[in-house]
C-alpha atoms as a printed R data frame, in Angstrom:
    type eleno elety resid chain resno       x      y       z
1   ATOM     1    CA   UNK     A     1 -15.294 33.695 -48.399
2   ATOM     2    CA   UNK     A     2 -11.641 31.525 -49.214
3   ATOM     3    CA   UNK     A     3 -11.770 29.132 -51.965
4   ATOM     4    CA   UNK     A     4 -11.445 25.641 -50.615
5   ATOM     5    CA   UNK     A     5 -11.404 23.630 -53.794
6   ATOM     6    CA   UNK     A     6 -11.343 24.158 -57.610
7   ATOM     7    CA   UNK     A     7 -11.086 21.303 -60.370
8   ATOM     8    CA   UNK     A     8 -11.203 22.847 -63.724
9   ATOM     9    CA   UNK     A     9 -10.956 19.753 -65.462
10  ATOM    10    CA   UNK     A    10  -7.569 20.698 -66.964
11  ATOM    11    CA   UNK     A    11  -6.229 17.521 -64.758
12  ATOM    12    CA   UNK     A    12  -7.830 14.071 -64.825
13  ATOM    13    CA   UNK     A    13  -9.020 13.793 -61.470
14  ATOM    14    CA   UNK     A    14 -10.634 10.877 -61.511
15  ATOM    15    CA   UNK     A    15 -14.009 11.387 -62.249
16  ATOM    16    CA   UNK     A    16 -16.547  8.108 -63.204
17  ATOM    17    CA   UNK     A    17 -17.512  8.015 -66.436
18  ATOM    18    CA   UNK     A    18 -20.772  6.330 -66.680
19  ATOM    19    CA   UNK     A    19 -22.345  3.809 -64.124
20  ATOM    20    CA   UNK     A    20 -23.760  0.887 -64.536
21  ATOM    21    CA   UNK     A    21 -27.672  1.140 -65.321
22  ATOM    22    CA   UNK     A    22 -27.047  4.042 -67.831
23  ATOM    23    CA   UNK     A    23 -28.740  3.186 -70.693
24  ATOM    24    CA   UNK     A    24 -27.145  5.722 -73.499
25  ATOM    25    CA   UNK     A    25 -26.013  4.361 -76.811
26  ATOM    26    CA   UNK     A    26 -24.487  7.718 -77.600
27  ATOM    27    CA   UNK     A    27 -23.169 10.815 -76.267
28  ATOM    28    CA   UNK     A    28 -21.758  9.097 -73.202
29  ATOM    29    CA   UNK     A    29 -19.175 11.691 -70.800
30  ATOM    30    CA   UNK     A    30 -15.904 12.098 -71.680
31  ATOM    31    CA   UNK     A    31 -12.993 14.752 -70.454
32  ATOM    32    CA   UNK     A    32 -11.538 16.807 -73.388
33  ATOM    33    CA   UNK     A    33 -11.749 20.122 -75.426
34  ATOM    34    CA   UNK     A    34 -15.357 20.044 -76.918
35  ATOM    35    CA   UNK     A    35 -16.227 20.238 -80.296
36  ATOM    36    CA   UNK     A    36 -18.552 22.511 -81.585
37  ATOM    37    CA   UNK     A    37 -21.901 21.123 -83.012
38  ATOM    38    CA   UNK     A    38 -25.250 23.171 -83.990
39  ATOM    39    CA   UNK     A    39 -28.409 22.753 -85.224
40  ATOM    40    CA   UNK     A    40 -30.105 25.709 -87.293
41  ATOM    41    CA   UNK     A    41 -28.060 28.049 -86.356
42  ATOM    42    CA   UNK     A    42 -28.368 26.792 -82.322
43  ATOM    43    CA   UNK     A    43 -25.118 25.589 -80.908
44  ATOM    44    CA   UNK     A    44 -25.861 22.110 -79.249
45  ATOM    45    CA   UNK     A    45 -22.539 20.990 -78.252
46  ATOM    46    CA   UNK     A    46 -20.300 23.716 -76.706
47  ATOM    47    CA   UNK     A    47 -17.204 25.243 -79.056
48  ATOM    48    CA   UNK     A    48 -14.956 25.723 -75.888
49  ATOM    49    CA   UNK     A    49 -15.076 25.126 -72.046
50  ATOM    50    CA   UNK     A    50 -16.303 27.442 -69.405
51  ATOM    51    CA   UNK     A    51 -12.676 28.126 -68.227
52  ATOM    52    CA   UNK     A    52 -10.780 31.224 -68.982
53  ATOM    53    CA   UNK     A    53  -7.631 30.376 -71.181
54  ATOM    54    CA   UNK     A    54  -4.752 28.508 -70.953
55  ATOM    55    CA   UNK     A    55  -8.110 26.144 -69.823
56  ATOM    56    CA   UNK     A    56  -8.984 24.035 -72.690
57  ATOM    57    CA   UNK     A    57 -11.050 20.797 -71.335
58  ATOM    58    CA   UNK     A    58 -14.724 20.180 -69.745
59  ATOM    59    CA   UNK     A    59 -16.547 17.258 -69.060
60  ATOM    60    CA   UNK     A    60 -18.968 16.780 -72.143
61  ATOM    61    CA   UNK     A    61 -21.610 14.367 -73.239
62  ATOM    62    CA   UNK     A    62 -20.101 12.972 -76.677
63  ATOM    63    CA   UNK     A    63 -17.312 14.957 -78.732
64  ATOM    64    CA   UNK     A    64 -17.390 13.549 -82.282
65  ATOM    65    CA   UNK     A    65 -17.262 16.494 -84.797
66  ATOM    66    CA   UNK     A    66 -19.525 16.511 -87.318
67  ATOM    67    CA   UNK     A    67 -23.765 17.017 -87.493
68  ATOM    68    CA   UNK     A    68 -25.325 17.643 -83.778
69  ATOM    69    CA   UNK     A    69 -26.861 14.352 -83.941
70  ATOM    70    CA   UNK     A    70 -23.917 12.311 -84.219
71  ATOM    71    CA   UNK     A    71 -22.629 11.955 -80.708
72  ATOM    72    CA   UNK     A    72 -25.346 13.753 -78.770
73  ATOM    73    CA   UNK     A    73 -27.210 11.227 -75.315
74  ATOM    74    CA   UNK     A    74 -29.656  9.321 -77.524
75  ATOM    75    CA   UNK     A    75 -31.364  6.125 -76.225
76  ATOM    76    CA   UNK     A    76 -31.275  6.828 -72.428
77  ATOM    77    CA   UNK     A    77 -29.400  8.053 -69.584
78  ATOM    78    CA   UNK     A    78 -25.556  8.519 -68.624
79  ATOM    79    CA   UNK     A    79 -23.616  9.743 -65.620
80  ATOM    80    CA   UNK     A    80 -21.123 11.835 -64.287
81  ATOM    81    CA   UNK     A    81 -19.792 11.435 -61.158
82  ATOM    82    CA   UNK     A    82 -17.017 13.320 -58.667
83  ATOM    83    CA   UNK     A    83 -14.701 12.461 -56.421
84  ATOM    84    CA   UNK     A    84 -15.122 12.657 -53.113
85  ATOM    85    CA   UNK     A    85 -14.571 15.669 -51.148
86  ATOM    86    CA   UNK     A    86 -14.154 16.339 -47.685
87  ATOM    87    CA   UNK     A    87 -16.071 18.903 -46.004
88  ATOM    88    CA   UNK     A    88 -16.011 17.664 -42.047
89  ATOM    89    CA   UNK     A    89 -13.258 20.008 -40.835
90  ATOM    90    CA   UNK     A    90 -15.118 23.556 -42.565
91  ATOM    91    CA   UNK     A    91 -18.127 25.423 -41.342
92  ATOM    92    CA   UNK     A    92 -20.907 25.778 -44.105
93  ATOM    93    CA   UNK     A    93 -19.798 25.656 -47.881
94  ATOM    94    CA   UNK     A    94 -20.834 27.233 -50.982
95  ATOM    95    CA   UNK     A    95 -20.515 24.693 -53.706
96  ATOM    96    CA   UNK     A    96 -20.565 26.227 -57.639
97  ATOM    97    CA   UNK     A    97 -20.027 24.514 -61.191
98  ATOM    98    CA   UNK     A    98 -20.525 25.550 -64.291
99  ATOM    99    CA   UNK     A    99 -23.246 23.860 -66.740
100 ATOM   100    CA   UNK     A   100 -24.025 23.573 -70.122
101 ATOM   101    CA   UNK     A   101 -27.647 22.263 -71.194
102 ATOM   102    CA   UNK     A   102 -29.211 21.882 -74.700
103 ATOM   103    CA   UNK     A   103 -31.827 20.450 -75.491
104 ATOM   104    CA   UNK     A   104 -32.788 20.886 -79.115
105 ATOM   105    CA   UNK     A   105 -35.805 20.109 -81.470
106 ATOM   106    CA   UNK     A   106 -38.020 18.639 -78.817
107 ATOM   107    CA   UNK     A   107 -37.294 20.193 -75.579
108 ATOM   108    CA   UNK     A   108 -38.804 17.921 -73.217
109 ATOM   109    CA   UNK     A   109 -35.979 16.453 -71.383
110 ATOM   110    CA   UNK     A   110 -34.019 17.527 -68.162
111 ATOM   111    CA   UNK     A   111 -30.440 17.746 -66.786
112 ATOM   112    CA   UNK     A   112 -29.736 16.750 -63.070
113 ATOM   113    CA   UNK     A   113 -27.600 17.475 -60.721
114 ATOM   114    CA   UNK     A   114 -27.661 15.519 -56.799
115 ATOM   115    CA   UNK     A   115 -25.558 15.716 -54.137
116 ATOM   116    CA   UNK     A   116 -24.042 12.667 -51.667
117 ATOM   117    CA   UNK     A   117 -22.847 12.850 -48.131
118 ATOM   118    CA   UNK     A   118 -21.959  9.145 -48.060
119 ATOM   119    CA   UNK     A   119 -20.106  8.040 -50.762
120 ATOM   120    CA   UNK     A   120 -22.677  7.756 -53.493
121 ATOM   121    CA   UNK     A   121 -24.973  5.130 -51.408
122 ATOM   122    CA   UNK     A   122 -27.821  7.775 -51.603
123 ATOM   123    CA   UNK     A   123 -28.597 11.056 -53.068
124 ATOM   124    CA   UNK     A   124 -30.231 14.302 -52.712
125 ATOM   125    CA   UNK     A   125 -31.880 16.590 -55.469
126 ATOM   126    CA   UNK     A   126 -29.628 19.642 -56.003
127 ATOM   127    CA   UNK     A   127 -31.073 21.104 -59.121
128 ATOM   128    CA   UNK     A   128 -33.111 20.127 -61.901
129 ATOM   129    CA   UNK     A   129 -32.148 22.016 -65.314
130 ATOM   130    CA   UNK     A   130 -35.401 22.359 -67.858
131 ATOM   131    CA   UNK     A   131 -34.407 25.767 -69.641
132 ATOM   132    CA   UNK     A   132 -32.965 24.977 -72.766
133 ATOM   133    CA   UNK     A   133 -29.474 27.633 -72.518
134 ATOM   134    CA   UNK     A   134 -27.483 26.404 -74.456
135 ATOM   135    CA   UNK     A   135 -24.751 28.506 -73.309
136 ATOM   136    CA   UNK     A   136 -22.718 27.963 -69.810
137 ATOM   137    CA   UNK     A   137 -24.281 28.928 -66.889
138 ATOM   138    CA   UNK     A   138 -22.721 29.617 -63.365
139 ATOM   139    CA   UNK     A   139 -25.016 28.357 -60.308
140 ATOM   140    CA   UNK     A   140 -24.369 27.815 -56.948
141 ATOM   141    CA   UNK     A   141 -25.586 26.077 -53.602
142 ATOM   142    CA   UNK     A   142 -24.812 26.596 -49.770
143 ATOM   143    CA   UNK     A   143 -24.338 23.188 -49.622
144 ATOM   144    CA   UNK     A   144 -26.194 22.831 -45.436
145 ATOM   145    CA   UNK     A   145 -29.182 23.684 -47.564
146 ATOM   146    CA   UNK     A   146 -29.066 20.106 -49.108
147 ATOM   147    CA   UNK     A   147 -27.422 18.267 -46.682
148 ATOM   148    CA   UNK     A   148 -24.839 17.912 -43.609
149 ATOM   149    CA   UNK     A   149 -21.299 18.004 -44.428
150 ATOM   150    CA   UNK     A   150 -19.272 14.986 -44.137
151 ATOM   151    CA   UNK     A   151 -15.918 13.591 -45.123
152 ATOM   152    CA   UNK     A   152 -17.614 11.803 -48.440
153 ATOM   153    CA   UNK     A   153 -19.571 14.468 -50.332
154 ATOM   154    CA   UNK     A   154 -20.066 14.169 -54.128
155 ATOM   155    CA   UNK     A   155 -21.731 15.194 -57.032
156 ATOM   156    CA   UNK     A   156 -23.359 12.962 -59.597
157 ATOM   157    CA   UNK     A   157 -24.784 14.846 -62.915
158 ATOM   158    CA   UNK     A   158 -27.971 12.708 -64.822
159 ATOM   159    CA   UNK     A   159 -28.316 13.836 -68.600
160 ATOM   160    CA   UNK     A   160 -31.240 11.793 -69.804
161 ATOM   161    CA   UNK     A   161 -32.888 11.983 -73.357
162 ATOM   162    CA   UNK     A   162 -35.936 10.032 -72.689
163 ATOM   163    CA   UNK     A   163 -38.976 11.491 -74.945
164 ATOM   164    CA   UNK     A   164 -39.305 11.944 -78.053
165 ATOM   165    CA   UNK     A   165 -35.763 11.757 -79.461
166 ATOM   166    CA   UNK     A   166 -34.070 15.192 -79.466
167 ATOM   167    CA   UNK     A   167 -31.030 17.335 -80.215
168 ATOM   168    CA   UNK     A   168 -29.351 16.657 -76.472
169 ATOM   169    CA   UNK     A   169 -25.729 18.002 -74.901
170 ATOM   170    CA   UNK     A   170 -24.656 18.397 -71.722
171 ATOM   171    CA   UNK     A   171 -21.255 19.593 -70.156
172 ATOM   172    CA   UNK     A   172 -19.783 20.651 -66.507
173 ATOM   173    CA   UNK     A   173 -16.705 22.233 -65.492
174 ATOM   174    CA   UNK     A   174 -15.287 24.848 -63.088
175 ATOM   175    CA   UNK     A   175 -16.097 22.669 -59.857
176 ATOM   176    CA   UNK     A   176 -15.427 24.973 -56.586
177 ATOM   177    CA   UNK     A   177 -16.090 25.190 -53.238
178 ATOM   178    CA   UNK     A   178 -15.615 27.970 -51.143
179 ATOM   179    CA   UNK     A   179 -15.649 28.347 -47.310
180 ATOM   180    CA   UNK     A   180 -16.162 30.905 -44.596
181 ATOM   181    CA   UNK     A   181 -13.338 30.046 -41.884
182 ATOM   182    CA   UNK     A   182 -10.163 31.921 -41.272
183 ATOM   183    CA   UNK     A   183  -8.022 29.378 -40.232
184 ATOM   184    CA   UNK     A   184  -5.986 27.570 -42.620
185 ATOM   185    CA   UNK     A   185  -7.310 24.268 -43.467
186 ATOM   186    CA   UNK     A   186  -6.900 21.526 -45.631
187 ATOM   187    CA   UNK     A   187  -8.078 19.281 -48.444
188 ATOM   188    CA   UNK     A   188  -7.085 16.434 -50.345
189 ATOM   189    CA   UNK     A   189  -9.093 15.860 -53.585
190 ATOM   190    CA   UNK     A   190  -8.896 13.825 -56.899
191 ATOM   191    CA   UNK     A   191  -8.200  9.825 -58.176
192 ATOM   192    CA   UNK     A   192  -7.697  8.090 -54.502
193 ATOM   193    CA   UNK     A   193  -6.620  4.771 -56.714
194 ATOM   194    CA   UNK     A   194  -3.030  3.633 -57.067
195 ATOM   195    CA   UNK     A   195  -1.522  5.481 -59.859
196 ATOM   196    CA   UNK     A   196  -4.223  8.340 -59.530
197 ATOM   197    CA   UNK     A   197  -3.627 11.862 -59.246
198 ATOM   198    CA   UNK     A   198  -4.486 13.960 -56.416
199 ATOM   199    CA   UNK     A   199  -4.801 17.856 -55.239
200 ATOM   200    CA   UNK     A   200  -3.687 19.592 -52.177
201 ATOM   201    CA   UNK     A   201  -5.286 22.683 -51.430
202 ATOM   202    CA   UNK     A   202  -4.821 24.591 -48.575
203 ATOM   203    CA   UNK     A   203  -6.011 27.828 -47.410
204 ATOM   204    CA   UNK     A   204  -3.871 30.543 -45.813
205 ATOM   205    CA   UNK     A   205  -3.018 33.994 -45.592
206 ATOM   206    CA   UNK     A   206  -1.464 34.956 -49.291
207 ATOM   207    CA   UNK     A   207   2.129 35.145 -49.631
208 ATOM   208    CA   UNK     A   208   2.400 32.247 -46.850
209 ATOM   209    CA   UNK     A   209   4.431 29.239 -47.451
210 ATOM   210    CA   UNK     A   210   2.771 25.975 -46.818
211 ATOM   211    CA   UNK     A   211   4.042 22.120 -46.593
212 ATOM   212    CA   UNK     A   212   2.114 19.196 -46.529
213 ATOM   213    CA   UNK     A   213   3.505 15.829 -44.629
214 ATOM   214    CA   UNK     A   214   1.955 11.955 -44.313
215 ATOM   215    CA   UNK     A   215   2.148  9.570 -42.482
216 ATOM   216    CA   UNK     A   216   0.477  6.059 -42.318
217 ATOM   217    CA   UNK     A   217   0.159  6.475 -38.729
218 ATOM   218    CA   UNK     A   218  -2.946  8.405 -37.919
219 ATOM   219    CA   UNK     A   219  -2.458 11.833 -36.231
220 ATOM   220    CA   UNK     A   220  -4.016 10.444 -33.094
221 ATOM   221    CA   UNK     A   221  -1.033  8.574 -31.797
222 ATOM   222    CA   UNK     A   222   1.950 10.858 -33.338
223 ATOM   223    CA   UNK     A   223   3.178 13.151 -30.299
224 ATOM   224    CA   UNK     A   224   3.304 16.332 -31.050
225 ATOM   225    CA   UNK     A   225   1.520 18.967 -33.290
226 ATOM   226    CA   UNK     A   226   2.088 17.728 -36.863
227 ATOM   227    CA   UNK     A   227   2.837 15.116 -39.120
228 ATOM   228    CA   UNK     A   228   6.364 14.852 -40.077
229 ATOM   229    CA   UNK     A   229   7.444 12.685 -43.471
230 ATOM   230    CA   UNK     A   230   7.897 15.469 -46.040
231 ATOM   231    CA   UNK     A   231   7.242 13.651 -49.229
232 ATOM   232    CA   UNK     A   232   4.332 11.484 -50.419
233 ATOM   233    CA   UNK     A   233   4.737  9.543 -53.543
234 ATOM   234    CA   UNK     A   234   8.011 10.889 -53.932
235 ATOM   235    CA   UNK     A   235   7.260 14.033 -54.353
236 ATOM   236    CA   UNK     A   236   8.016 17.180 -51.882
237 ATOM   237    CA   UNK     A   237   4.331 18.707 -51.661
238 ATOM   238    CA   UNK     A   238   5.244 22.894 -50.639
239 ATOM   239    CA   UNK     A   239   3.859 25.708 -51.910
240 ATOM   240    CA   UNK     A   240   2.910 29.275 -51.545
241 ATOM   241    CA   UNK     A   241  -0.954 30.736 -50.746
242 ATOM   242    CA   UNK     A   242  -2.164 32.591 -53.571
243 ATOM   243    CA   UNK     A   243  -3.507 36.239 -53.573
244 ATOM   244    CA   UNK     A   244  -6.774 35.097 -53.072
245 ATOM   245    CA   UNK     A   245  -6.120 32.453 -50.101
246 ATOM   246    CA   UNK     A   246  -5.562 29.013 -51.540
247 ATOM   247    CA   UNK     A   247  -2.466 27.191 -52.755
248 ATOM   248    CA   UNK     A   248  -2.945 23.983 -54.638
249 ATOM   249    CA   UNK     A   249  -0.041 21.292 -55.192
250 ATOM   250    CA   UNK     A   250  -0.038 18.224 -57.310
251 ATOM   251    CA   UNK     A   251   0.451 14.703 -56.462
252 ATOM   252    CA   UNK     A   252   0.581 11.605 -57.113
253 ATOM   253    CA   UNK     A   253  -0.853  8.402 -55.353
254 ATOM   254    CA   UNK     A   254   1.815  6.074 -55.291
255 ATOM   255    CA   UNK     A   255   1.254  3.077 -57.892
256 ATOM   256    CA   UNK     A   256   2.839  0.287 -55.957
257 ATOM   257    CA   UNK     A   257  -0.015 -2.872 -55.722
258 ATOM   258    CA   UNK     A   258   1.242 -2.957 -51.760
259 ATOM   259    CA   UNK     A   259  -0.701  0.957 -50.522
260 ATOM   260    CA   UNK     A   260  -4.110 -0.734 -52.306
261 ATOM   261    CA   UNK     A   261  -6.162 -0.181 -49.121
262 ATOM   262    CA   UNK     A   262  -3.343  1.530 -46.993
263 ATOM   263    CA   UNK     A   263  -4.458  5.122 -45.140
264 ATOM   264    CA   UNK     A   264  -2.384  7.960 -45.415
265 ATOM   265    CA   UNK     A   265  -2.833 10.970 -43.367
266 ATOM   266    CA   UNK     A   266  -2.163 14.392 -44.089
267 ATOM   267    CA   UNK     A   267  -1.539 17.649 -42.404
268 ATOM   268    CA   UNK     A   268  -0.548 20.777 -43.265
269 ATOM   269    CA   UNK     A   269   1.718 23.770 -41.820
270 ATOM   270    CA   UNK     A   270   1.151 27.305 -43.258
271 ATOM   271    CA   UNK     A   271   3.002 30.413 -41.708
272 ATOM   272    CA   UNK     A   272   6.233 32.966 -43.139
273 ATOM   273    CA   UNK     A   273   9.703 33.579 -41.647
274 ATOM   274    CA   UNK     A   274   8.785 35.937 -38.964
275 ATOM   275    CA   UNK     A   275   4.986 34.885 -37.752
276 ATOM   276    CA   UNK     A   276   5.261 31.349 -36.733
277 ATOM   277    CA   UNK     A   277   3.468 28.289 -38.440
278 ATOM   278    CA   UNK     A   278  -0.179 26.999 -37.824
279 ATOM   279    CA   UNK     A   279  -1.193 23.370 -38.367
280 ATOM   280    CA   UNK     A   280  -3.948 22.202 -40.634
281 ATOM   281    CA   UNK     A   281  -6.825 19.789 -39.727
282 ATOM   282    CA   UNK     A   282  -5.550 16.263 -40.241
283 ATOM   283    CA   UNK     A   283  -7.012 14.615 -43.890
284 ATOM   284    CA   UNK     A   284  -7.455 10.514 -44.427
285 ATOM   285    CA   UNK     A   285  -7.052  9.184 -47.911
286 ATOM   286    CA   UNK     A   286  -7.969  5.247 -48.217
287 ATOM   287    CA   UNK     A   287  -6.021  4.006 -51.385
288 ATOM   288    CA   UNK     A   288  -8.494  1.852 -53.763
């Protein structure tokens, strides 16, 4: 197994906050460090994320300090969405997050996780949460079981307090996918708007230096085995695998009005001095 992606939250990423037909007056998602709430002696809202430190920040429901009643979902449902991510060029994945659910005083709500292959236009059950933990909890999916892998997967999380009103907190973080193939591959993740933030990973053999070009010509019609512009939004994108096989890079989706609904294409090129270079799959990003 090589990890293929990781979001930790630490970044904003561009993830939706809320859609429309959510109903919650309160405890709508937000990104930041939670605040600890409890309820007799129950923690409701978590104290910290699920990250090890330097990691501070988690998707929550609410954040507003004070009794655990004050900013938990009350009054309906809100949503959490992903970003797309592209699984077309890997064999079967393993997709993992890490949850928080609590449920408090009348425990007969759920939390909901579904998965997309297209975008959001339709989902899948993935998991539905009844257990009242109130702690963070580590699960994971081979994600074939669910669905077919495609170039538009996401993940939408439902937290929904919609019985008898109760003490109610949700929270995700530590988004990763890992995949079973050898050769080096690559991924583009994050805010695909102008202005949004975006992260390359690439897999590899560790130690291994990688570079990632664009170009707004699709790979199809460039001659020969790799894209060549060095740079995207300004910024050189190079890097070294990790020890355990990926290497991530930050960028940034240039913020010009003009690339709103431009393609850029990506490849990669991963190799050391002395054993030659191997090129990526190619990656599309649409700018929105």
């Amino acid at each position: 197994p090589v990890p293929f992606l990781r979001d930790d939250a630490e970044l904003d990423l561009g993830w939706t906050l809320g859609v429309p037909g959510d109903t919650a007056t309160t405890g709508l998602w937000v990104r930041a460090a939670p605040l600890g709430t409890s309820l007799s002696g129950q923690p409701s809202n978590p104290s910290a994320d699920a990250t090890p430190a330097p990691g501070t920040d988690c998707y929550v429901t609410g954040n507003g300090r004070g009794a655990a009643g004050d900013d938990d979902v009350a009054g309906g449902a809100t949503t959490l969405v992903s970003p797309a991510f592209d699984l077309s060029a890997v064999g079967p994945a393993r997709l993992a997050y890490t949850r928080w659910f609590a449920n408090l005083s009348n425990a007969d709500d759920d939390f909901r996780a579904f998965l997309s292959n297209d975008d959001g236009q339709s989902w899948s059950p993935l998991e539905t949460v009844t257990a009242n933990a109130n702690q963070w909890n580590r699960v994971e999916f081979l994600v074939t079981d669910v669905l077919p892998q495609t170039a538009r997967m996401r993940l939408r999380f439902v937290a929904a307090d919609l019985g008898v009103g109760s003490i109610y907190e949700a929270g995700v973080d530590d988004l990763e996918v890992v995949v079973f193939d050898a050769a080096p591959r690559l991924n583009v993740y994050g805010d695909e708007r102008a202005g949004g933030t975006v992260v390359f990973h690439v897999t590899g053999t560790p130690g291994d230096t990688f570079h990632v070009a664009t170009s707004t010509v699709d790979p199809a019609a460039v001659t020969g085995p790799y894209l060549q512009a060095p740079v995207f939004g300004g910024s050189a994108l190079t890097g070294t695998i990790g020890p355990d096989g990926l290497g991530t890079v930050v960028g940034s989706v240039p913020s010009s009005p003009w690339v709103v609904g431009t393609t850029f294409h990506f490849q990669a090129v991963v190799g050391s001095g002395g054993g030659g270079w191997v090129a990526t799959n190619a990656v599309a990003l649409v700018v929105k």
